[in-house]
C-alpha positions in Angstrom: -12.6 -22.1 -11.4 -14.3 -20.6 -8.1 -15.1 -17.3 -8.4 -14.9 -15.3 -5.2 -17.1 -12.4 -4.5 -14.1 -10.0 -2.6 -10.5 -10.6 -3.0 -8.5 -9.2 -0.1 -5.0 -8.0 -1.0 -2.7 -8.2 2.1 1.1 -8.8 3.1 2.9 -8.7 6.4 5.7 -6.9 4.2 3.0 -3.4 4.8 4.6 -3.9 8.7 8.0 -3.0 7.6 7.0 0.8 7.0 7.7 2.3 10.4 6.8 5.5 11.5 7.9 5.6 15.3 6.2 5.4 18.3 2.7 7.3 18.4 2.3 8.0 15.1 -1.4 7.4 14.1 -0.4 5.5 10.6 1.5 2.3 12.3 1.3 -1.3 12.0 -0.9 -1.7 14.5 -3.7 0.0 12.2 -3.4 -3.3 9.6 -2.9 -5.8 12.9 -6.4 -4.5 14.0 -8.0 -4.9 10.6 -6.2 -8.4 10.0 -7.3 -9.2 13.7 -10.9 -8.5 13.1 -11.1 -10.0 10.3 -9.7 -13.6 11.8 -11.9 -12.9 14.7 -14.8 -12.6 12.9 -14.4 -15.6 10.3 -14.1 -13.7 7.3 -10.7 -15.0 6.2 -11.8 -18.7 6.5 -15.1 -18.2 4.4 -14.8 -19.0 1.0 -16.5 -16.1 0.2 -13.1 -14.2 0.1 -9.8 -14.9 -0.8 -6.8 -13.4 0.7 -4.6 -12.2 -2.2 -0.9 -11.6 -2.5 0.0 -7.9 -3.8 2.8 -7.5 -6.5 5.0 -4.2 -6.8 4.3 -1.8 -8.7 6.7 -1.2 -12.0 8.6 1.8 -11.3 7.6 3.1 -15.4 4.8 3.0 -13.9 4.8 4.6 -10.8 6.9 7.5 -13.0 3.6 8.2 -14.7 2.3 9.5 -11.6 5.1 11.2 -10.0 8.0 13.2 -10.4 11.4 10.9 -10.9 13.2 13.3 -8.6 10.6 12.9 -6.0 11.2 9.0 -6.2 15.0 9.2 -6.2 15.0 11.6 -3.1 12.5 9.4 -1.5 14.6 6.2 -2.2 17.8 8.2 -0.8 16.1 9.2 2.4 15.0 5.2 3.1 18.5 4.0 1.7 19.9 6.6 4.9 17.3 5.2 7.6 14.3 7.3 6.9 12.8 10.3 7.9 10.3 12.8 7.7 9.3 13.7 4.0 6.7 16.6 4.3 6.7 19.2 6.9 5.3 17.1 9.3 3.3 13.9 8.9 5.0 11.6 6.5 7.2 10.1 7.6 9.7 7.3 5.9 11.7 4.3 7.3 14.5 2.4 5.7 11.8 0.1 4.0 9.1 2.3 3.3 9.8 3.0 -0.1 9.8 -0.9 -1.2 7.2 -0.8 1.3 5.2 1.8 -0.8 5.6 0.2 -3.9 3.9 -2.7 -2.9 1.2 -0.9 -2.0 0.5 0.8 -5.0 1.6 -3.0 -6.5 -1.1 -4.3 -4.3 -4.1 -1.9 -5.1 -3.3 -2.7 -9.2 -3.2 -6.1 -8.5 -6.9 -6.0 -7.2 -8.0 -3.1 -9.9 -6.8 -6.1 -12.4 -8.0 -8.7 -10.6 -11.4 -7.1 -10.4 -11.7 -5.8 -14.3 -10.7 -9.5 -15.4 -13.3 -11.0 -13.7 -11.2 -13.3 -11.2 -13.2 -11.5 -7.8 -16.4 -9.3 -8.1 -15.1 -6.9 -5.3 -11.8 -5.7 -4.1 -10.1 -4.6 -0.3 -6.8 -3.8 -0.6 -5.4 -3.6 3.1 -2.5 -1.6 2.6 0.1 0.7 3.8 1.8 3.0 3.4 -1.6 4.8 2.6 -2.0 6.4 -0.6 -4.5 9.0 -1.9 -2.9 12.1 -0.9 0.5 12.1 -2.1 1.2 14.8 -5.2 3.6 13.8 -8.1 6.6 15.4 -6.3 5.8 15.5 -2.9 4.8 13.2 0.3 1.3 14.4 2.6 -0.9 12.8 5.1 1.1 9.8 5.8 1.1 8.9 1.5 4.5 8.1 0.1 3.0 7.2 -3.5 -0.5 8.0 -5.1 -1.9 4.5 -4.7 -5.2 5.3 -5.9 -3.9 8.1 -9.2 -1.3 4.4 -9.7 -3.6 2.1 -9.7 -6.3 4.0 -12.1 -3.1 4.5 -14.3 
């Protein structure tokens, strides 16, 4: 088997979290990378390989935080979103799946990485997700993706 050296996780599903017109965390923050990477040939060299995320298991995602915080942030998406801090975070009506396979997606290249599949990881994800408490949404993070993904 071809072993490559960096395995980039990506999906067009991270495009579904919207967070409304000029809100620095959008879509167009993953289009850019995805753009530049196309553009520069980086995702035709077979020195990477683009890799599909996976969700996270919600047991899982319960072992970082609170399973109140992740039934009131379901209910807000299941409603159409909206904000979920006081002032920066803020949810559509896909975010949370959204979220989850972002968290799915950094794991998948943590495992990926510590089996010896790819010698480096990128995960291109969104929602973002290293500032996010166990019971409560900051800086644009739904879910801990980093606290998830070292779990």
């Amino acid at each position: 088997m071809h072993q490559f050296q960096v395995g980039i996780v990506y999906s067009s599903r991270y495009l579904d979290h919207k967070t409304g017109s000029g809100h620095p965390e959008s879509p167009a923050r993953l289009e850019a990378i995805i753009r530049s990477l196309n553009k520069s040939g980086v995702l035709n060299s077979d020195k990477y390989s683009l890799v599909d995320p996976v969700y996270a298991e919600i047991e899982i995602v319960k072992s970082v935080h609170d399973e109140d915080y992740l039934t009131s942030v379901r209910k807000i998406c299941e409603c159409g979103g909206g904000l979920l801090d006081i002032g920066d975070t803020v949810a559509s009506s896909e975010s949370f799946d959204v979220a989850l396979l972002a968290a799915g997606g950094v794991m998948r290249a943590i495992e990926l990485v510590m089996n010896g599949s790819i010698k480096n990881a990128f995960a291109i994800v969104r929602p973002p997700g290293h500032h996010a408490g166990r019971g409560y949404a900051m800086g644009f993070c739904i879910l801990n993706n980093v606290a998830i993904g070292a779990s």
